[in-house]
Each structure stands twice: as structure tokens, then as C-alpha cells.
C-alpha positions as MATLAB code, in Angstrom:
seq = 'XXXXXXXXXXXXXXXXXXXXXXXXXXXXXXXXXXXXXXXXXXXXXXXXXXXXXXXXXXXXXXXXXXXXXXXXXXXXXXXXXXXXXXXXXXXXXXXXXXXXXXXXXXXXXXXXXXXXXXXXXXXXXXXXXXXXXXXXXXXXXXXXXXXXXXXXXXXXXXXXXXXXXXXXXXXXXXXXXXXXXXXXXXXXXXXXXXXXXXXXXXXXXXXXXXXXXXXXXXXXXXXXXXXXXXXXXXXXXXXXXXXXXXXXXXXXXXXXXXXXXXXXXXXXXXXXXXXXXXXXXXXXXXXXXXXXXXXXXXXXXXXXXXXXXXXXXXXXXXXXXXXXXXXXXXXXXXXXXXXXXXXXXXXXXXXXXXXXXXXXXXXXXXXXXXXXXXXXXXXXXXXXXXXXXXXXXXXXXXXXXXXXXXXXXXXXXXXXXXXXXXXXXXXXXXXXXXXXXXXXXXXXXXXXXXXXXXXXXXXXXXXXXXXXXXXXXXXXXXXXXXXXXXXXXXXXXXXXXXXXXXXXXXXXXXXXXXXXXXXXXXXXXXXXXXXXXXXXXXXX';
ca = [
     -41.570   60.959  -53.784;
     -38.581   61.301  -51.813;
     -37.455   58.442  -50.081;
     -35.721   57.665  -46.504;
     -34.147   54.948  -47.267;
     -31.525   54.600  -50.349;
     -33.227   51.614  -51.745;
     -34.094   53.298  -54.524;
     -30.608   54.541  -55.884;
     -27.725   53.105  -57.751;
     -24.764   54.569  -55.535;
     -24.597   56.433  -52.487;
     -22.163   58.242  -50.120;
     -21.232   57.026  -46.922;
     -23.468   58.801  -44.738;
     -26.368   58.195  -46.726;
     -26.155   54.948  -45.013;
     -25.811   54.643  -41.143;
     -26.108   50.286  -40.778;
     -23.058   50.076  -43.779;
     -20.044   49.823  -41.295;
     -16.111   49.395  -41.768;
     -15.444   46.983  -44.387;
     -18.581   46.921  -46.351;
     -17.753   49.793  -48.737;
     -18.771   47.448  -51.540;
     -22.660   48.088  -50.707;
     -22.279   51.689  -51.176;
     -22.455   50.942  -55.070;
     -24.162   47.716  -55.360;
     -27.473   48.418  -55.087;
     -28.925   44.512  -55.199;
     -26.500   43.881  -52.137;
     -27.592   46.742  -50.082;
     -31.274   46.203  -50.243;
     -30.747   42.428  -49.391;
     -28.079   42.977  -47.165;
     -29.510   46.109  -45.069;
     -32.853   47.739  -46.333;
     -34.857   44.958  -45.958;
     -33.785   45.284  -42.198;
     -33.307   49.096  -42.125;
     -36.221   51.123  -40.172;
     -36.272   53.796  -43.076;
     -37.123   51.321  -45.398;
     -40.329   50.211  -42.723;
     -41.368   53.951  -42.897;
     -41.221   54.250  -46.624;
     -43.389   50.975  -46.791;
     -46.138   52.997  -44.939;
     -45.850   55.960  -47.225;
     -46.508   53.705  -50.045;
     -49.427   52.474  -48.415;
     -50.560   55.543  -47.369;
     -50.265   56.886  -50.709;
     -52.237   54.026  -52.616;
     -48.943   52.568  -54.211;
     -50.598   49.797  -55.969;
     -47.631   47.161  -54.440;
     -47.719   48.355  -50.895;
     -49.981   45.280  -49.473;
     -48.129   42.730  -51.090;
     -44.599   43.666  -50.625;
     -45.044   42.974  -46.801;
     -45.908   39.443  -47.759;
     -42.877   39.348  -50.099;
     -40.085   41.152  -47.210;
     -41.767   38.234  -44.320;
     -41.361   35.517  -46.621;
     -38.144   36.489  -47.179;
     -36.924   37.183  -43.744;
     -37.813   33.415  -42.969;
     -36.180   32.104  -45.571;
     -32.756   34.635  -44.629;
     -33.216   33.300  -41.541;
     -33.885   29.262  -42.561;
     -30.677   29.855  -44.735;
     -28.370   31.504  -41.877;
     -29.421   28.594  -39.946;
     -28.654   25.875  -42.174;
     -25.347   27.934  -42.748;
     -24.604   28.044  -38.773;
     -25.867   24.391  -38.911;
     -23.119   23.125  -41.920;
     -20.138   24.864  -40.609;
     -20.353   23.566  -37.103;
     -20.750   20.032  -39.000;
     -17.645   21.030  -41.387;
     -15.878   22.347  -38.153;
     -16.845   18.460  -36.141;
     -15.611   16.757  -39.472;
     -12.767   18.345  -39.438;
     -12.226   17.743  -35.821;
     -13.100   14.151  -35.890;
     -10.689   13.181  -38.741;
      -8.156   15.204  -36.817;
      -8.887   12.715  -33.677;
      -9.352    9.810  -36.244;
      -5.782    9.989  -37.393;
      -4.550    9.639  -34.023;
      -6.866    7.035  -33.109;
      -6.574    4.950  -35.822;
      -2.234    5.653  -36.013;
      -1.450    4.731  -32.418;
      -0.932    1.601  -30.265;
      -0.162    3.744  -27.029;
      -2.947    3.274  -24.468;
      -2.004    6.308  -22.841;
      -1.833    8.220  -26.024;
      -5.155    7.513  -27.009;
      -6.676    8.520  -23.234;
      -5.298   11.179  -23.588;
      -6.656   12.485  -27.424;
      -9.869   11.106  -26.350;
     -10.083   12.430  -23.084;
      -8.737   16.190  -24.508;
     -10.923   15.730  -27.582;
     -14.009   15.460  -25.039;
     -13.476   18.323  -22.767;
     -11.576   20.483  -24.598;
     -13.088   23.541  -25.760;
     -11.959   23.000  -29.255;
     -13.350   19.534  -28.986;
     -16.447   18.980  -27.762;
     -16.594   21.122  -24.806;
     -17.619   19.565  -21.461;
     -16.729   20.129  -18.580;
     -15.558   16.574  -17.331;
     -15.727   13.153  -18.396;
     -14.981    9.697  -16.892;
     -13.651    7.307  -18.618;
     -14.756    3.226  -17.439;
     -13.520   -0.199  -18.655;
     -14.074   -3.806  -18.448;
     -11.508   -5.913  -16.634;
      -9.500   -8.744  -18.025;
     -11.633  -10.963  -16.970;
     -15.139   -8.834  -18.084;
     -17.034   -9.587  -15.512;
     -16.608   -5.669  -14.171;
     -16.644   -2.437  -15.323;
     -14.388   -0.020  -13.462;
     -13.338    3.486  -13.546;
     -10.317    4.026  -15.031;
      -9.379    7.979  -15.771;
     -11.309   11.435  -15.002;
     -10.473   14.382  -16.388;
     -11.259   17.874  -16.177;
     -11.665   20.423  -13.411;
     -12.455   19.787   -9.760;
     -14.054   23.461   -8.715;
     -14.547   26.806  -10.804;
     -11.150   28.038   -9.467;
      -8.851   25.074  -11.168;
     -11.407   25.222  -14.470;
     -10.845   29.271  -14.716;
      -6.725   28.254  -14.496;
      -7.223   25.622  -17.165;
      -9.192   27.751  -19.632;
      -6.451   30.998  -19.182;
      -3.889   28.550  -19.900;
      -5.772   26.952  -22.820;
      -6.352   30.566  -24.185;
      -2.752   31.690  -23.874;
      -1.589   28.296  -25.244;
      -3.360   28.414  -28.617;
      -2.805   24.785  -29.154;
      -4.193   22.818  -31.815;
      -6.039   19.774  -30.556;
      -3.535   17.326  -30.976;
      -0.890   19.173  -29.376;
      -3.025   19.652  -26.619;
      -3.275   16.222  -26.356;
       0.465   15.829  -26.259;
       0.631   18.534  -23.738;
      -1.869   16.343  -21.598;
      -0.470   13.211  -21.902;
       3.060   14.800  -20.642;
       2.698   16.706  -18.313;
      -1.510   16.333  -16.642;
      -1.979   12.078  -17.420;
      -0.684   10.478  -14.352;
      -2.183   13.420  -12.044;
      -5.552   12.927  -13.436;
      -5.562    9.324  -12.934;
      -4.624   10.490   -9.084;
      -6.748   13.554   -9.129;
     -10.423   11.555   -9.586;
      -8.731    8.338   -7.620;
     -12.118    9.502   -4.894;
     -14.670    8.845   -7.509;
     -13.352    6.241   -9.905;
     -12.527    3.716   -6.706;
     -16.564    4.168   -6.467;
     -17.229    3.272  -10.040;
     -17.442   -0.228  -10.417;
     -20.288   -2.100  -11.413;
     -21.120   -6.265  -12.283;
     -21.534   -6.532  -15.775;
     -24.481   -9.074  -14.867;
     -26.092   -5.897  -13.611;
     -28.242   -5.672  -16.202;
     -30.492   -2.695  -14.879;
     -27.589   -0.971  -14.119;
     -27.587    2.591  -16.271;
     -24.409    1.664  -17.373;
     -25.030   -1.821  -18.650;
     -28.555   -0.286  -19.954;
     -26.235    2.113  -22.148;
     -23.749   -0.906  -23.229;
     -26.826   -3.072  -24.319;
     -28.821   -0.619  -26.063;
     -25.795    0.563  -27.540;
     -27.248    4.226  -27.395;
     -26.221    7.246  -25.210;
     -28.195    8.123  -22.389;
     -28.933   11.510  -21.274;
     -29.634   11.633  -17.374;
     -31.773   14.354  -16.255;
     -32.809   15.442  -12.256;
     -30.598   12.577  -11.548;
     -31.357   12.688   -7.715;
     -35.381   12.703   -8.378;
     -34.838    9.683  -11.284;
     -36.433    6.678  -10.174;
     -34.638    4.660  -13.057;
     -31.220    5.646  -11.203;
     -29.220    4.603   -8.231;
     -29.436    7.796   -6.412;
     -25.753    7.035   -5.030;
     -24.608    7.471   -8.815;
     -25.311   10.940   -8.845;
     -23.724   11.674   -5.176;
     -20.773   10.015   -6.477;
     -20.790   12.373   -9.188;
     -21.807   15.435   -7.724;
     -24.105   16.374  -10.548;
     -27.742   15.978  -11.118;
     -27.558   16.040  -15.175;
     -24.719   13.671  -16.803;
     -24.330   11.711  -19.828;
     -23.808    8.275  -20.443;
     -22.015    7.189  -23.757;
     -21.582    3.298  -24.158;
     -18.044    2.594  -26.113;
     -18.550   -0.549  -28.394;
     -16.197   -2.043  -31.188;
     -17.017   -5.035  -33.084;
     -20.420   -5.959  -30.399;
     -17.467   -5.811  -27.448;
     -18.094   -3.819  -24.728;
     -14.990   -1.678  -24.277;
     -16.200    0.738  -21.623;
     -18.537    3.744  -20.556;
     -18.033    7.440  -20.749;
     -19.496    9.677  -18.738;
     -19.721   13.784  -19.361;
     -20.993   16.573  -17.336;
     -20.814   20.462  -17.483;
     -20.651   20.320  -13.662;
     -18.806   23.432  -13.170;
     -20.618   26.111  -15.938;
     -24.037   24.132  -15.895;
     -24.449   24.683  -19.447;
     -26.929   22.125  -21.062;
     -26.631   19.294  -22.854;
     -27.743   19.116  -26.432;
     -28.882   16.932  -28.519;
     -26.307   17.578  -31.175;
     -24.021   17.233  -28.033;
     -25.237   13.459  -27.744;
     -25.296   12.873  -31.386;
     -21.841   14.846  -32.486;
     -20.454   12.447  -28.661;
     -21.796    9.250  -30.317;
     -19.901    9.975  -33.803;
     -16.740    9.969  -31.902;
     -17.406    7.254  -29.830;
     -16.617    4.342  -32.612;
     -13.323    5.495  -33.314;
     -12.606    5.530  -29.938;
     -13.756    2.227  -28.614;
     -11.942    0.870  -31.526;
      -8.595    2.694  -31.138;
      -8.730    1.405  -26.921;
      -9.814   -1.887  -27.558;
      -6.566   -2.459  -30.273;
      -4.426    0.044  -27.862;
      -5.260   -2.458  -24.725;
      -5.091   -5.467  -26.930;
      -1.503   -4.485  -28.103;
      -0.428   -3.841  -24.316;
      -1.882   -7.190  -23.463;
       0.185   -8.260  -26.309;
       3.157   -6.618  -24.815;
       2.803   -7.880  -21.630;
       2.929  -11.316  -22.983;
       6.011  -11.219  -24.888;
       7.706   -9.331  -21.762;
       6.666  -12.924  -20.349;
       7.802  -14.733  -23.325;
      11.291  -13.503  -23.142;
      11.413  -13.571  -19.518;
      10.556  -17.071  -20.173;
      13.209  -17.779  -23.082;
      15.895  -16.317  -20.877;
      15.165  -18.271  -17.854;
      14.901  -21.476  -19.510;
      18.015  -20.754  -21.690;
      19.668  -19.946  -17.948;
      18.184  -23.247  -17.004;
      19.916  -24.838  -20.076;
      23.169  -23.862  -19.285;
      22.652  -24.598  -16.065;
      21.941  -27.812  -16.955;
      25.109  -28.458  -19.099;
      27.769  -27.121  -16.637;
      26.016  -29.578  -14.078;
      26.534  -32.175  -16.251;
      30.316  -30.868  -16.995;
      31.193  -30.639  -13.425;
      29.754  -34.309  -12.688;
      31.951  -35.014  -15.023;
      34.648  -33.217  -13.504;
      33.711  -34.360  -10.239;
      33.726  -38.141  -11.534;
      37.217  -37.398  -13.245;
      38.895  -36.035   -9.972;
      37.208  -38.711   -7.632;
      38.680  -41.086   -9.675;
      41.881  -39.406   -9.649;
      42.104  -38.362   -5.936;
      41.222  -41.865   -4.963;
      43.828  -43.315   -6.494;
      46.823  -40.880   -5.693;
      44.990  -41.180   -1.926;
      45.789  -44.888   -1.253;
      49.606  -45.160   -2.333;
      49.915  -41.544   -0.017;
      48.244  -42.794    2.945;
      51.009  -45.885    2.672;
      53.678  -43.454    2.523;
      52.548  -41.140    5.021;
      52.096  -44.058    7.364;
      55.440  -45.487    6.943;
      57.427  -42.233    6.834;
      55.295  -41.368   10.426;
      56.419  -45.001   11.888;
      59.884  -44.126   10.751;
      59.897  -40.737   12.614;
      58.283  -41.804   16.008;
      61.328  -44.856   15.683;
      64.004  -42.057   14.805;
      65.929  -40.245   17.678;
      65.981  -36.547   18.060;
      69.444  -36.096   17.057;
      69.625  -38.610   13.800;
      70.474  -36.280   11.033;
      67.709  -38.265    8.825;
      64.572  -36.879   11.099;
      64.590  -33.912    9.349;
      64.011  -35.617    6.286;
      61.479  -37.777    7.519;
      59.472  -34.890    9.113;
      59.376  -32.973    5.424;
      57.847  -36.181    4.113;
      55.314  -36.194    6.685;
      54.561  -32.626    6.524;
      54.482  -32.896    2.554;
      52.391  -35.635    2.488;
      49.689  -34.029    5.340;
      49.189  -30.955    2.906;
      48.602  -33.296   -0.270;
      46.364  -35.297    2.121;
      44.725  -32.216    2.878;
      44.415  -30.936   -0.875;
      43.354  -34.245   -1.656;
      39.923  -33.733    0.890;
      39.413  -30.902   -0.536;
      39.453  -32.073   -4.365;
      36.958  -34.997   -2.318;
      34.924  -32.290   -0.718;
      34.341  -30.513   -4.472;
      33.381  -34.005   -6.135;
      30.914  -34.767   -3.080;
      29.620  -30.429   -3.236;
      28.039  -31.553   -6.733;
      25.329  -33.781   -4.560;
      23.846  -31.911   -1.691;
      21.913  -33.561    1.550;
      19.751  -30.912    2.619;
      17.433  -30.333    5.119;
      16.316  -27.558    7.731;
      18.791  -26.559   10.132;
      19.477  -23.948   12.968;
      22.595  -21.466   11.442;
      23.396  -20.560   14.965;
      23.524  -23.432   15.977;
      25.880  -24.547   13.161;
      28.188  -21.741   13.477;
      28.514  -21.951   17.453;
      29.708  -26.170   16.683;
      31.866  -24.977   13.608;
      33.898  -22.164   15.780;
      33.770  -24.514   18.670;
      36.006  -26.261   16.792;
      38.393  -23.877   15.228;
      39.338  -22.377   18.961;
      42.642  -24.170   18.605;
      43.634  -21.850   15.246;
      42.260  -19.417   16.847;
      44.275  -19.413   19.763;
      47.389  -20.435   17.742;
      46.714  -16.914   15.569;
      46.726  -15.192   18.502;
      42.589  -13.650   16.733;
      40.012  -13.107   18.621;
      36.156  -14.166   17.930;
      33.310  -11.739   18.533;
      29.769  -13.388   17.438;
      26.833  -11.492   17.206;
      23.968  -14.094   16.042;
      20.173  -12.678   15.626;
      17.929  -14.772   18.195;
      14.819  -16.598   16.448;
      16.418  -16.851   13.312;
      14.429  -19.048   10.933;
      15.408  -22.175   10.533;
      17.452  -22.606    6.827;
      17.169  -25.262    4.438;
      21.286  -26.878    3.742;
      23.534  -29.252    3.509;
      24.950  -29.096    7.219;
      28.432  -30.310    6.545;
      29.046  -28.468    3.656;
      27.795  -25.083    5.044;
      29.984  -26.074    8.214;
      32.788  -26.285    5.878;
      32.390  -23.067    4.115;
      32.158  -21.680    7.199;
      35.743  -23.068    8.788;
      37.542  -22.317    4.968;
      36.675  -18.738    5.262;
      37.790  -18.401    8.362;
      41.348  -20.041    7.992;
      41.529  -17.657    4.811;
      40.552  -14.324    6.986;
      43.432  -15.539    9.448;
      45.763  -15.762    7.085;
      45.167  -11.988    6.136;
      44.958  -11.237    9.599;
      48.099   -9.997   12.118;
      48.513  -11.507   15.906;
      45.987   -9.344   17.912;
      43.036   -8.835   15.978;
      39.244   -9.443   15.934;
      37.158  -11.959   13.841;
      33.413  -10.595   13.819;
      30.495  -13.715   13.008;
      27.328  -11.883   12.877;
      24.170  -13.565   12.112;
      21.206  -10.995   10.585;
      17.250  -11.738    9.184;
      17.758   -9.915    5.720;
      14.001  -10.246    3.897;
      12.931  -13.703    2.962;
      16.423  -14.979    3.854;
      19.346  -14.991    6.491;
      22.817  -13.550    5.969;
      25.848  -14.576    7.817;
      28.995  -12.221    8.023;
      32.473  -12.815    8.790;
      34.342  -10.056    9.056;
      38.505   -9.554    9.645;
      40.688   -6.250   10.445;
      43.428   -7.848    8.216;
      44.694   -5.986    4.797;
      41.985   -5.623    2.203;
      42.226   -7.666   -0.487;
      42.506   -5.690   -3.907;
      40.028   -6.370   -6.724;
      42.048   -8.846   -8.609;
      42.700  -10.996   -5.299;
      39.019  -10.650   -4.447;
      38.258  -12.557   -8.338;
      41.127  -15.002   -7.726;
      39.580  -16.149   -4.272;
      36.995  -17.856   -5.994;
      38.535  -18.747   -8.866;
      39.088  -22.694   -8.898;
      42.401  -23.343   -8.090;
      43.266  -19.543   -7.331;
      46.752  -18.410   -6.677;
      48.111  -14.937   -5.704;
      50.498  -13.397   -3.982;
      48.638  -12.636   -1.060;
      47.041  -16.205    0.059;
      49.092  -18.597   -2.049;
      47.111  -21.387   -4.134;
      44.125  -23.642   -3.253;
      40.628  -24.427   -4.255;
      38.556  -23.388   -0.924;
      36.818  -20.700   -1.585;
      36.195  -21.508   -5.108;
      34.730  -24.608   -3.693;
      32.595  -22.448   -1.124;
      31.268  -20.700   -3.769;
      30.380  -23.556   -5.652;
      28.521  -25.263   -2.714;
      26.475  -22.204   -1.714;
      25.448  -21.254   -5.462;
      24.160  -25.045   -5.939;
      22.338  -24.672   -2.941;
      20.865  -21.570   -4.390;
      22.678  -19.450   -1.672;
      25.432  -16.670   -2.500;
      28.781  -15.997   -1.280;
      30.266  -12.147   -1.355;
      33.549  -10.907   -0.726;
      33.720   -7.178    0.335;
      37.308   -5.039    1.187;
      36.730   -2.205    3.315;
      38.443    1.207    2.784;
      39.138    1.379    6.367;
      40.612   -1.887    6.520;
      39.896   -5.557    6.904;
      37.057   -7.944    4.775;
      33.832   -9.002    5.128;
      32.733  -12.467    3.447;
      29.058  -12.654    3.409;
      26.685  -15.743    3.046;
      23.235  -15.014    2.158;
      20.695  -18.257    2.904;
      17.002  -18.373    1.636;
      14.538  -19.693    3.824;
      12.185  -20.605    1.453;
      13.443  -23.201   -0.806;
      10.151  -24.906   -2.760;
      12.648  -25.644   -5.533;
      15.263  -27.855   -4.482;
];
């Protein structure tokens, strides 16, 4: 009988065959493989079945039985083969995540491979997932990151990119983290301000999810009676799934997926292959969070250390400039007495001396002499006495109007004049009031003496934050940088001012009242000495 179908020879021709396509040349001599492969299936081989039954071929009722029985089982087999690659394709996917996960310490790192691996269509494939954590103090849980599309336009932009990309997963990841992390966080700022929910909540579908410790699959979530109908407004989606993220019986957090843009189902082998992966990654953010705690903590530490080794040194230059201040009390009191006797005799002398005796001269150097080491000496008094303040609150206008009250006289004699510009309802300051007033009067004698007959002395008074600043400007020469270091230097001495201690001593008042003194030359011309006062001073 001739036959239809080539079952029944070794080797045929190509068109002997119309269902053996490009690349499957090989069947066209293997006769096992072809009837296996394509008879079984092929509609020639159907019609030769009925011509052996027609015909009384003694097989012809049982081979149907044999060809249906073996159809099922091709088909249970192609199954199970489907079934084991997509589970050797999530293996391989999860220990590609699960180096990553278990490698890093990077919060943001592992967000990001978990939050790719999720909706990522080499990872598991949803549309958009949410990703919520317990505070610090666990008594909430709060959304934290969403990712994924917000409408089918932005998802269709995502997906051409992904496709043009050809990315592995972890470099995905990467890409995510760089360049999409922050704007994410931003992106679902709406919803996850929404998401926050009392762990004591017990019937809460989240908490339900963390204390089963089992995913939950939400279905006709605005018709659910077991569901805050808000939930799924929030969301936007009536079908969602909730996947509790516990390491170690600690609840680390919620994730929740959708397919809210292509609607496309969720499986069961979505839930189970989600619930795999969701170990590895409550582990990897509970160590990831722990270790930024951790970080956070040292940051403190060392803040700490270097704060209370400031405090330290502090503490030891105090105790070197009581010293110092003891040493040159001593000292000044002593030279003080014996120059007071001499000043007072040589002055007696020269009020008894005529105009034209040729020895007044003489006796007004020794006077003038002994007023500027009488005056050096108060200062040297004024730096032992800076090293104990006496403060209380005080009005800084007020201060300055008394202090240039009483420097009108050097003023005048300078031939300067004083514009002052002082803020109205200025808060009051917390200082010592005679040794701010005596900053005050040594900076201005030293911006006279870089000033020229003629010119203007600015005091301005300005709120500046939590404190007030004082300015006292000149249009004298600018000081260059060096002079501007040797002005507070103790005992300073340039070319430009001479020697003395006063500013040095300023800045050595201010600085123990925790206050600042500045010196600033301006291109233009002139300097600007600025004072900056706290008004909040809990720690002195």
C-alpha cells in the first residue's frame, strides 16, 4: 500500500516532507526522529491511520491508543521541560541577586538590585513595587521607595530603553542606582507619604502579611471586605501583592507589586518564585541599615573624640594663660607701684618748673615715658583680668553709643568722622560689658591710626542669624595679609601700627566669651573689623 506520509521509509528528499523546515535536515535520514518528531503530528500520517483501518490492518484500533498516550506524555514532558528551565533560569537569577545581596553594605545598592530584580523584565517582571520599612523606633511601618512606571507612556520609554540597553541584571541595577534612585524616591513621594501604618495594627493587611510571614495576594481590592478600601485608592490598582520581608523573626519591611500598567495576572509561581527572593533580601537590608546605623554612630563617635579633644586643649591653654595671667599680674603690679612714684614726682617737678628752665624738657619725656608704660601696664592688667569674664545680658547699642561717647575727644583730635548705623530691636547679648567696651575703643584707636585727617569711621550694628555682628569700618590704607596676622598676634609689631598687645587682647576676650573677632582689607580701600556676638549662650 502506498503511503502519504514517509513514516514508513528510511530516507527521504526534501519535499517529501512539507513540516521538516530550515535546520532540521537531520530528520530527512533519521527515520526514529521524524516519526516522533513530525508524523505523529503530521495530517498524512492521520489519513494513513484510516486506511489501515479501513483496510482491516490488524493494529489500526490500537495504535490510536498508543499515538494519544503518547501525545500526553510529549506534552507532560514539554511541560516539565518549560517548567525546569524557567526554575534553572530563577536559580540562576537569584544567585546572581544573592551575590550582590549578600556582598554589599550599601543601603542604596541593595534598593536598588532588589528593586530592579523585582520589576525588571529579566527579573521577575512587574510592573511596580513599593518598598516599606519599620522606623528606628518600630513602632511604624512607612513607605520608603517606589519604583517603576507612572502611566503606559513612561513604561513604553523604559522598556525601549531596556531593549536597546541589553543589560545584564546587575548592571541594570548599577544603571538604576546612578542615574533613576533619588528620582524614584521623589517620583512615588504622593503615595509613599500615604503609606504608613502602626505596627500595633494588627488587622492591618500589612501586619497580617508580617505575622503570618506569608505573601498575600489581593484580589477585587475595592469589593474586599478584609481591606481598607483607601489602600487600594492609594494604589490605584484593584489586584496587588503583598510580600512580608523577615530576617531572623525581625520584621524588616513590606513589599508591594502590581502589573498596574499591562494588567497581566499574577501567578502563583509569581508569589512563590517573589517569596524565594524575599529572604535574601530582608537579610541583605536589615545588615545594609544596620551597618548605616553603625555608620552614623561612629560619624558621632568621632565628632565626639574631636570635640572633646578640642575641649582638652582648650582646657590646657586656659590653664597656661592663668598661668600667664598670674605671672604678668604679678609682674605688672610690681613694676606699677615704683612707676606711679616716679611719675608722680617727675609731674610735681614739672608743674614747679618754669617754662624756660632748660630741665622741663627733660622732665616732660619722663612724664610722657612713664604715661605710655602706665598705659602698657593696663593693658598687660586688662589681659590678666580678660582670663575671668563677668557676664551678663546687655544692650550693644547701648554700649557702643557710651563707648564712642567717650572717644569724641580722639575723634575730634584725628580730625575722623563717626557715622553709626545700629539695627533697632537688637536682641539683647550676653558679655562682659567692660571688656566688650574695651574692644570696642582699641579698635577704634587702631583704625585711626591707619586713617588720614578727613575721613569716615562707619559703626554699624546688624541681626546676623542666631547672633549680632558689629562692624567698624575705616577708609584708611588696607592692611596687607601679614599686618592683618600680626594685629592679633600677642605683642604684635609692624611697620605699619608699631607694637602693642590690643588687639591680640581683643581677640582673646571675644573668643573666651565664645564671640569672634575678623579683620577684613578692602580692595577699594580702608578695613572693616567685625565682632560677631551670640545671643544664645546656654554654655557659659
Amino acid at each position: 500500500m502506498d503511503w502519504e506520509c514517509c513514516w514508513s521509509r528510511d530516507q527521504i528528499e526534501p519535499e517529501n516532507c512539507p513540516y521538516i523546515g530550515e535546520g532540521e535536515e537531520d530528520l530527512l535520514v533519521s527515520q526514529r526522529r521524524r516519526i516522533v518528531e513530525k508524523c505523529v503530528e503530521c495530517p498524512r500520517f492521520k489519513n494513513d491511520l484510516a486506511r489501515m483501518k479501513g483496510s482491516g490492518y490488524p493494529l489500526s484500533d490500537v495504535l490510536p491508543y498508543i499515538l494519544t498516550e503518547f501525545q500526553e506524555q510529549k506534552s507532560q514532558m514539554g511541560a516539565m521541560l518549560s517548567f525546569l528551565n524557567s526554575k534553572t533560569r530563577e536559580i540562576k537569577f537569584l544567585r546572581e541577586v544573592g551575590l550582590v545581596l549578600q556582598t554589599s553594605l550599601d543601603l542604596d545598592e541593595v534598593l536598588s538590585i532588589a528593586m530592579t530584580a523585582i520589576t525588571a523584565g529579566k527579573g521577575f517582571g512587574m510592573n511596580r513595587a513599593f518598598l516599606l520599612m519599620t522606623d528606628k523606633d518600630r513602632r511604624h511601618i512607612r513607605g520608603y521607595l517606589g519604583v517603576g512606571p507612572r502611566d503606559y507612556e513612561e513604561a513604553w520609554r523604559t522598556w525601549e530603553d531596556i531593549g536597546r540597553s541589553n543589560f545584564t541584571l546587575r548592571q541594570l541595577a548599577r544603571d538604576f542606582q546612578k542615574t533613576k534612585l533619588n528620582s524614584e524616591k521623589v517620583k512615588f513621594h504622593d503615595i509613599l507619604n500615604q503609606l504608613t501604618v502602626p505596627l500595633a495594627d494588627q488587622g492591618h493587611i500589612f501586619n497580617r502579611a508580617l505575622l503570618g510571614k506569608k505573601p498575600i495576594l489581593v484580589e477585587n481590592a475595592l469589593n474586599n471586605p478584609d481591606l481598607d478600601r483607601g489602600l487600594a485608592r492609594i494604589l490605584g490598582v484593584d489586584t496587588f501583592l503583598v510580600m512580608p520581608l523577615i530576617s531572623r523573626n525581625r520584621r524588616i519591611g513590606v513589599i508591594i507589586a502590581d502589573n498596574c500598567i499591562t494588567q497581566k495576572p499574577i501567578t502563583l509561581q509569581d508569589m512563590q518564585s517573589l517569596e524565594t527572593f524575599a529572604f535574601p533580601v530582608a537579610f541583605a537590608l536589615e545588615r545594609a541599615s544596620l551597618y548605616e546605623r553603625l555608620q552614623e554612630e561612629v560619624a558621632k563617635q568621632k565628632a565626639a573624640n574631636v570635640k572633646l579633644r578640642e575641649q582638652q586643649e582648650l582646657i590646657v591653654k586656659m590653664e597656661k594663660m592663668a598661668l600667664v595671667g598670674k605671672i604678668t599680674s604679678s609682674i605688672a603690679h610690681s613694676i606699677r607701684n615704683p612707676l606711679m612714684v616716679i611719675g608722680g614726682f617727675a609731674r610735681t617737678l614739672l608743674k614747679a618748673t618754669p617754662d624756660q628752665d632748660e630741665k622741663r624738657s627733660y622732665l616732660e619725656s619722663i612724664v610722657r615715658e612713664t604715661r605710655q608704660l602706665e598705659d602698657v601696664l593696663s593693658e598687660v592688667l586688662d589681659y590678666s583680668e580678660s582670663l575671668f569674664p563677668v557676664t551678663d545680658f546687655w544692650d550693644l547699642n547701648e554700649l557702643v553709643g557710651k563707648a564712642m561717647g567717650e572717644l569724641e575727644g580722639a575723634l575730634e583730635q584725628a580730625g575722623v568722622r563717626c557715622r553709626m548705623e545700629l539695627a533697632p530691636e537688637l536682641p539683647m547679648v550676653r558679655i562682659d560689658y567692660k571688656q566688650i567696651s574695651y574692644c570696642l575703643k582699641t579698635i577704634t584707636a587702631t583704625a585711626l591710626a591707619a586713617m588720614e585727617q578727613g575721613g569716615e569711621l562707619r559703626i554699624e550694628s546688624v541681626l546676623d542669624g542666631d547672633g549680632v555682628l558689629l562692624r567698624v569700618s575705616d577708609d584708611g590704607r588696607p592692611f596687607t595679609q601679614t599686618a592683618q596676622e600680626a594685629l592679633t598676634a600677642p605683642f604684635f609689631q609692624t611697620q605699619e601700627l608699631g607694637e602693642g598687645v590690643g588687639l591680640s587682647l581683643c581677640k582673646s576676650i571675644l573668643e573666651r566669651q565664645g564671640n569672634s573677632l575678623s579683620i577684613l582689607s578692602r580692595p577699594g580701600g580702608g578695613n572693616t573689623y567685625s565682632i560677631r556676638f551670640l545671643t544664645r549662650k546656654e554654655n557659659i
